[in-house]
C-alpha positions in Angstrom: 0.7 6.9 6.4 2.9 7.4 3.2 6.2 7.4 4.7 8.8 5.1 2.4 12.6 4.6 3.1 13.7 2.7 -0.1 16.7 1.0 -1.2 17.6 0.1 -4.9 20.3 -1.7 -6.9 21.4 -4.1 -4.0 23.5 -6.2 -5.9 23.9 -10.1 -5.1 25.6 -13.0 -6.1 23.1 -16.0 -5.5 22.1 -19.8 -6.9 18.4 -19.2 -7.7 17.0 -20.6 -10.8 15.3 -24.1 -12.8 18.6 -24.5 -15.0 21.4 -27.1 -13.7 24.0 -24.4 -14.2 22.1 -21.7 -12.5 22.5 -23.6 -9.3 25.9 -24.4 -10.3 27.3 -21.0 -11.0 25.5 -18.9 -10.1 24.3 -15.2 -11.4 23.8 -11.6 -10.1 20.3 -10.2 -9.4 19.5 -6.9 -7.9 17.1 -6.4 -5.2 14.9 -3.2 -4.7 13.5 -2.5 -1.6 10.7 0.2 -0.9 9.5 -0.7 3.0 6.6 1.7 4.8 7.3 3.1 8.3 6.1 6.0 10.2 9.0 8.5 10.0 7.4 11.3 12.2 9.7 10.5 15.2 12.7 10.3 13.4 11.9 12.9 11.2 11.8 15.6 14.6 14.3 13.5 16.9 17.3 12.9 14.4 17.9 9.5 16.3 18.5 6.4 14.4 16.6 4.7 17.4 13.1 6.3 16.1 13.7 4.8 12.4 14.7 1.6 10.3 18.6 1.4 9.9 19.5 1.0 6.1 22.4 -1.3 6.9 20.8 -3.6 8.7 18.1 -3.9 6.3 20.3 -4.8 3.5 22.1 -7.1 5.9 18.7 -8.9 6.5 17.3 -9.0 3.0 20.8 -10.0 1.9 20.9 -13.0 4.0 17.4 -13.9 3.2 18.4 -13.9 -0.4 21.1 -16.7 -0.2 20.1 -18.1 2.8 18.7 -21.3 0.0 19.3 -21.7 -3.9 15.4 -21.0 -4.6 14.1 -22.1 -7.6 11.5 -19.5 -8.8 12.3 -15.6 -8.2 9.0 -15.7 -6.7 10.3 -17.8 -3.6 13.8 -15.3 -3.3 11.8 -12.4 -3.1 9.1 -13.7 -0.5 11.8 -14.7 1.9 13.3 -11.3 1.5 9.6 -9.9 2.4 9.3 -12.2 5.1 12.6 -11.8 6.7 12.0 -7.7 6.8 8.8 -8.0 8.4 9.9 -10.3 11.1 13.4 -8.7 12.0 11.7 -4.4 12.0 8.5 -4.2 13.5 8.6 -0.6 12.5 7.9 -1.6 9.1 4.4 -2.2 8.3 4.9 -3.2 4.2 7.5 -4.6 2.3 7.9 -4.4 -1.6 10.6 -6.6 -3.2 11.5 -6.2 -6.8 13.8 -8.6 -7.5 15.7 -8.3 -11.1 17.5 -11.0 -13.2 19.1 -9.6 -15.8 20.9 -12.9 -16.8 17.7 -15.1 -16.9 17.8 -17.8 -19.5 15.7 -16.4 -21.8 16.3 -17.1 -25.5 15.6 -13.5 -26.8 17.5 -9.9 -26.5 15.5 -8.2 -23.0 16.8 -5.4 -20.6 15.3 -7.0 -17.5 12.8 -9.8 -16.2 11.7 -10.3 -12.7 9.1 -10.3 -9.9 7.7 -7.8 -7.9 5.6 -8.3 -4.4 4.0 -6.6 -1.9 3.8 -8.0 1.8 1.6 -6.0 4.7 2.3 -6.7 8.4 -1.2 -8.9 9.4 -2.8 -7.8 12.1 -2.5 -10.2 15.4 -6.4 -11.9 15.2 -8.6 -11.5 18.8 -10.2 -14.8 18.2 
């Protein structure tokens, strides 16, 4: 199956980072979403029923993402995986690209940030 609903530029305000003032303060990071489902229902029914609701996927991964001042990106962006999987059974992978294009970073850059992948595991017959 290569059915993708994606979702890109999600902008929020959160407390993630090492630095005293990033917890402080706080800074914006953007969130990409790109999260496999089957859309051959909902691609013949037109029902919202038969496929993943945007909103409430943002809604999710947005609550996820400042649910706890994270220190590593890596930690943000694996709730936000975790969170999708468990709330939408309909989606079997989750990629998170989480951007911070205010990272403390002693240089000129255009963006730094982490990018994962997260499958739905199988239930075991053990």
């Amino acid at each position: 199956m290569s059915d993708m609903i994606f979702i890109t530029g999600v902008v929020i305000h959160a407390r993630h980072g090492v630095m005293e003032h990033e917890t402080e303060v706080g800074q914006r990071f953007v969130i990409d979403l790109e999260l496999s489902t089957d859309l051959s229902q909902s691609s013949r029914t037109d029902r919202l029923a038969d496929t993943v609701s945007y909103s409430n996927v943002v809604a999710t991964a947005t609550a996820a993402f400042k649910n706890a001042n994270y220190k590593l990106l890596e930690r943000a962006a694996g709730a936000v995986a975790d969170a999708i999987l468990v709330v939408f059974p309909r989606i079997s992978a989750v990629k998170v690209t989480v951007h911070k294009p205010h990272a403390p970073i002693a240089a000129i850059f255009k963006d730094v940030g982490v990018v994962l992948t997260r499958t739905r595991q199988a239930p075991s017959h053990g």
